[in-house]
Structures are given as C-alpha cells and as structure tokens.
C-alpha positions as CSV (number, residue, x, y, z in Angstrom):
1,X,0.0,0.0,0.0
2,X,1.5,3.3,-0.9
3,X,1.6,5.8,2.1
4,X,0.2,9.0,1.3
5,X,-1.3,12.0,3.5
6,X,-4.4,9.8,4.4
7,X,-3.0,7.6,6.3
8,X,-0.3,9.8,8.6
9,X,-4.3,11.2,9.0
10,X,-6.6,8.5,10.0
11,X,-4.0,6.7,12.0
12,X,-1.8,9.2,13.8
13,X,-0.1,7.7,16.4
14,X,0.4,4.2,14.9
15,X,1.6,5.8,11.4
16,X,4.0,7.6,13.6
17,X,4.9,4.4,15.5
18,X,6.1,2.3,12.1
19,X,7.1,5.4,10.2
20,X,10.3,7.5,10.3
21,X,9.0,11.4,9.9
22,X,12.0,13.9,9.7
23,X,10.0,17.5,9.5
24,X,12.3,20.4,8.0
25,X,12.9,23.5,9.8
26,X,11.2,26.3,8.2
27,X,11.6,30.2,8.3
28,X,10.6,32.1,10.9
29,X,9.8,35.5,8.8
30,X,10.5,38.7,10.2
31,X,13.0,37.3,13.2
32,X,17.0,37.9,13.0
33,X,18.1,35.3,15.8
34,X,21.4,37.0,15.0
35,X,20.5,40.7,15.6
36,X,18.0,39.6,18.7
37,X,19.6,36.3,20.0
38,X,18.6,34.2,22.9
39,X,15.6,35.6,23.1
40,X,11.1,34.0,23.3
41,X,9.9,34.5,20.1
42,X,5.8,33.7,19.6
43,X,4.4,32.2,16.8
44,X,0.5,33.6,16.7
45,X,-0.6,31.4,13.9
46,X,0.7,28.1,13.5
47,X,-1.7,26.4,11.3
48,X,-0.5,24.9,8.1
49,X,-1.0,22.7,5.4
50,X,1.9,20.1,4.6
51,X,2.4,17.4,2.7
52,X,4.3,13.9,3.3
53,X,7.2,13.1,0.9
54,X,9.3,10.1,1.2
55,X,13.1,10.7,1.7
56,X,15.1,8.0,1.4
57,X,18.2,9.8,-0.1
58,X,18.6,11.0,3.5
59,X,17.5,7.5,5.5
60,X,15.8,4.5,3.7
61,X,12.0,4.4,4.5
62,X,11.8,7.9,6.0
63,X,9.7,11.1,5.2
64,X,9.7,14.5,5.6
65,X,6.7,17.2,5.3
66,X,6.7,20.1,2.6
67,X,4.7,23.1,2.6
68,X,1.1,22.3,0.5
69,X,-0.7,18.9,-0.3
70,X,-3.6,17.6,2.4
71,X,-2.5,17.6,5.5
72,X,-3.8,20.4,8.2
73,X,-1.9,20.8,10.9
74,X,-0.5,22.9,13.6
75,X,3.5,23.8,13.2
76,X,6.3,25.4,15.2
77,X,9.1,26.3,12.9
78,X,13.2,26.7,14.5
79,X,15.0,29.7,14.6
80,X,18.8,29.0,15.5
81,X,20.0,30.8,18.9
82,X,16.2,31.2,19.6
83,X,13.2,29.6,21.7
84,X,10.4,29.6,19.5
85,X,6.6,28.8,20.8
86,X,2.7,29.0,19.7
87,X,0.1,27.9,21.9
88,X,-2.1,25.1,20.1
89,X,-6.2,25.6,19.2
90,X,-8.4,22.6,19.4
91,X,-7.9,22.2,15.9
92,X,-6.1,20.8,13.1
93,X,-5.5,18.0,15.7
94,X,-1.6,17.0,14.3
95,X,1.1,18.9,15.5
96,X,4.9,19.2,14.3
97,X,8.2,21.1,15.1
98,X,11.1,20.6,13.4
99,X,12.8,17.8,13.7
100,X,15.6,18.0,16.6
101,X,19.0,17.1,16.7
102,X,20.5,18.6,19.9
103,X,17.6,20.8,20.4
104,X,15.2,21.2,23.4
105,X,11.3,20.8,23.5
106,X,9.0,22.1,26.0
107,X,5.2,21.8,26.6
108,X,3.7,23.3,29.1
109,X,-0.4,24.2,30.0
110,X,-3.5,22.6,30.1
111,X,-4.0,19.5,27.5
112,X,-7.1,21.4,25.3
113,X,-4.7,24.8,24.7
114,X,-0.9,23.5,25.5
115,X,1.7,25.9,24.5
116,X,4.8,24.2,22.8
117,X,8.5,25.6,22.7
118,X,11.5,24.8,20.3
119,X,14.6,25.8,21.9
120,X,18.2,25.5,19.6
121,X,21.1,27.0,18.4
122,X,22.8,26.1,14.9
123,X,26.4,26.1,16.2
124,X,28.1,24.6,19.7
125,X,26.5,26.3,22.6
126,X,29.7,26.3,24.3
127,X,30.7,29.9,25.2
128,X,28.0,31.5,22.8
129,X,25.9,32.7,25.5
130,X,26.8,36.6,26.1
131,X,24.1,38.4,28.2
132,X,23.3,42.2,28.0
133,X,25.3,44.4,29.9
134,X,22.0,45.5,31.9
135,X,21.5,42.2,32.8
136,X,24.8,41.0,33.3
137,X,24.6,40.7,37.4
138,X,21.4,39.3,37.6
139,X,21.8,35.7,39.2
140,X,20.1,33.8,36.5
141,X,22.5,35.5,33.9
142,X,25.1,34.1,35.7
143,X,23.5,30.6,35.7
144,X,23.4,30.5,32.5
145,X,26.7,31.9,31.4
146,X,28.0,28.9,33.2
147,X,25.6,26.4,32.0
148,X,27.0,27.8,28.1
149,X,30.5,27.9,29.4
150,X,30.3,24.0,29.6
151,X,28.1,23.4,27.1
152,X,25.2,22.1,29.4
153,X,22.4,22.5,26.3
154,X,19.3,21.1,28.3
155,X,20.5,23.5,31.5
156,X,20.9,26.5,29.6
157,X,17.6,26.5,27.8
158,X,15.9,25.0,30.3
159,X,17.1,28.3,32.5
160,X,16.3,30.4,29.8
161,X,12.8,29.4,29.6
162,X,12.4,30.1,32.5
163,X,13.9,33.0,32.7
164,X,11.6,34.4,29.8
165,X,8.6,32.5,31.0
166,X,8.6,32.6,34.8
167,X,6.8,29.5,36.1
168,X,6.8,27.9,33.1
169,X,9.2,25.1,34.4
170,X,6.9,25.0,37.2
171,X,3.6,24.5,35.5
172,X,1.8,21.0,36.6
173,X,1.6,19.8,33.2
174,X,6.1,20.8,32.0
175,X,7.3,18.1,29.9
176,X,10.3,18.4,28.3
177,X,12.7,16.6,26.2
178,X,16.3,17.3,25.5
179,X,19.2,16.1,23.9
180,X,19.9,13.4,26.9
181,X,16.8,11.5,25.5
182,X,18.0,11.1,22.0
183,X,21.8,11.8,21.3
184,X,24.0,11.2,24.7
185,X,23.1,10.7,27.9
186,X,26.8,9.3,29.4
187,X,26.0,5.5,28.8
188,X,28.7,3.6,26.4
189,X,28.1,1.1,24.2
190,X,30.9,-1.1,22.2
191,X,30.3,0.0,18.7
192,X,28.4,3.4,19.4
193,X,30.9,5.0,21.6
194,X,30.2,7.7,24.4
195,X,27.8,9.0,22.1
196,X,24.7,6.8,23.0
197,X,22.2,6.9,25.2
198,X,20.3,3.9,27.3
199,X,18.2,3.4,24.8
200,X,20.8,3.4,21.5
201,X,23.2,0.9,23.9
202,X,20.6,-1.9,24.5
203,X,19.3,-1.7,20.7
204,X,22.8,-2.3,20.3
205,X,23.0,-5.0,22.5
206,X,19.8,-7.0,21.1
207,X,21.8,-6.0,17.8
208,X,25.0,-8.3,18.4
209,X,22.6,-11.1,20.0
210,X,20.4,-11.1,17.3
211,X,23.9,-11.4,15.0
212,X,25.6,-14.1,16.4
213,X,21.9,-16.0,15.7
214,X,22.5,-16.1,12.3
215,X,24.2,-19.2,10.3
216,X,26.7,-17.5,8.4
217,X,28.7,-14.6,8.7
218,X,27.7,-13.5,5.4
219,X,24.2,-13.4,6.3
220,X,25.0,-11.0,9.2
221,X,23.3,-7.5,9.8
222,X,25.7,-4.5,10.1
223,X,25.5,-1.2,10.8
224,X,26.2,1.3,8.2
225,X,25.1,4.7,9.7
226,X,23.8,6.4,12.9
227,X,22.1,9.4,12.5
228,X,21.1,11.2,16.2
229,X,17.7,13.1,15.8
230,X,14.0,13.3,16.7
231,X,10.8,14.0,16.0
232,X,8.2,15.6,18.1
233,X,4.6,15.6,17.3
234,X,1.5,15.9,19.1
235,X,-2.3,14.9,18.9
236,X,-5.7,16.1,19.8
237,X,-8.5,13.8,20.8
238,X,-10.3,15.4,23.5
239,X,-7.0,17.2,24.9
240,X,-3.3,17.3,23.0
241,X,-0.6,14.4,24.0
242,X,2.8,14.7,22.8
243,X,5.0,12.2,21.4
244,X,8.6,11.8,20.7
C-alpha cells in the first residue's frame, strides 16, 4: 500500500509508530536570531497545510513534510540561537516542530490549549551565550553563562525558559525533552561510543545477540550509519498528547 497524507491522518499515532518522519525547519519570517539572539519569540498562527514526501536519499524508509498537499496541521518552525513557541487551538489535531537534533522541546499548559516551545542554536552552545550588559549581574545571567561555558544545552535553555517564562518550568503539566533523551546521555556502548544513550546501547546489544543467531557470517546485519535526531509531534482527541 503506498503511504500518502491519508494515512499519517486516520491513523496518527500508529503511522507515527512504524514510520520515520523527519519535519524540516522552516523560516521564521521577520526574526533575525542574530541581531536579537537568545531571546522567546511567539508564533501567533501556527496552522499549516503540509504534505508527506518520502526521503530515502537521507535515510531508507523515511519522510519529511513540505509546505502544501492535504494535511492540516498545527507547526512550530526553528530559529537557531532562539526559543520559538505558539500555543495550540483545538484544531487541526496533528502537530509538528522541526525535527531535533540537539535541540530542546517544552510543553507546558493545560491538555485542550498546551503551548509548545522549540529551543536550539545552529552552532556549539559552548561559550555562545553573552548576556546584556543590563543584565549582566542578575543571578540567572550568571547561571546561564555557566551552563554555556560547559556546554550544558538542556540546562541552559531549560534556565532560559524560564527566565523568559517565569513558572513555566513550574507548570503542573512541564514536559520536556532534550538532547539526553535522544543523542547522549553518558551510557557507552561497544560499537556506538560515548555517544549513546540507554536506549541506542541496549538496541545495540539485542543488535549483536540477534547477530551471532545467524548461520553465516555473510548473512549478518551491520551497521552502516547512525544518525542522532527526533521527532516531536502531538495529537488532539479530547485534549493534545505529545510524542517523541
């Protein structure tokens, strides 16, 4: 059966469950992240209509969505050096951001009107941060000068949310996800290195089980690339849930 807009529709979560969905980034018109960096940025309207194109040139079996075709949904573009949100209506009931490969994502809210933040920066984090001079002895400044001076990503725009949305770390309904979930979390594996995570380590695990089932070498499985990124999307049935 070919997979087209209909399905990623009717089914939702399971199409999202046995399909690899990369969404692109986006502009963000009328933001300079470089002439206004680390700084909230609102997205007002964040319906859109996309459309689902395979992308195996990138990775074998996986989409992306494009701007136009059938699908409605709700969207929240990235900005580098930026923390981009939009607070969700009841309806279209799919939500995207842009896919995430070191990147933050925050919800926070009640389930029937959630607001959603992107948090990123194109470039290492690492002693990027430089705060206003008006600001510069204001303790949370300092906080997060240190968390960029060690290149603690899910610290500093954790802080920084925070700082630009007081309480919003505190909200009953936070959820968050952050690099630590998806690209490194400390655990080591024996063919993925430091970089791993709990998760990547015991694939790899079942991985080298599952090869030393097989009769012949030549029949063996191998791995021929690892590619560290997510996909965050969200759906409405009687109140929004979030998925990664």
């Amino acid at each position: 059966m070919a997979v087209d807009e209909k399905m990623l529709q009717q089914l939702k979560l399971d199409f999202m469950k046995t399909h690899s969905v990369c969404p692109p980034d986006l502009p963000v018109p009328g933001i300079d992240p470089q002439g206004d960096p680390f700084n909230l940025h609102l997205i007002d309207d964040p319906k859109k209509t996309m459309k689902l194109v395979p992308r195996p040139q990138l990775e074998l079996g996986s989409f992306t969505l494009t701007p136009g075709g059938g699908i409605n949904v709700q969207w929240l573009p990235w900005l580098t050096h930026s923390i981009i949100g939009t607070t969700l209506s009841a309806s279209p009931d799919i939500f995207f951001t842009a896919a995430i490969n070191g990147c933050s994502v925050f919800v926070t809210g009640e389930p029937n009107k959630p607001t959603v933040y992107h948090a990123g920066i194109g470039t290492d984090l690492k002693g990027s941060y430089t705060p206003d001079t008006k600001d510069k002895d204001k303790p949370e400044t300092k906080f997060l000068e240190k968390a960029s001076s060690i290149g603690d990503a899910p610290l500093f725009w954790r802080t920084l949310l925070e700082v630009k949305v007081p309480g919003a770390t505190k909200d009953k309904n936070y959820a968050e996800v952050n690099k630590t979930h998806y690209i490194k979390d400390g655990s080591k594996g024996k063919i993925l290195g430091d970089k791993a995570t709990k998760r990547a380590v015991a694939f790899e695990e079942a991985f080298v089980k599952k090869n030393k089932e097989w009769p012949s070498k030549s029949d063996a499985m191998k791995i021929l690339m690892m590619q560290a990124w997510g996909s965050v999307c969200g759906f409405n049935s009687g109140g929004w849930k979030f998925y990664f």
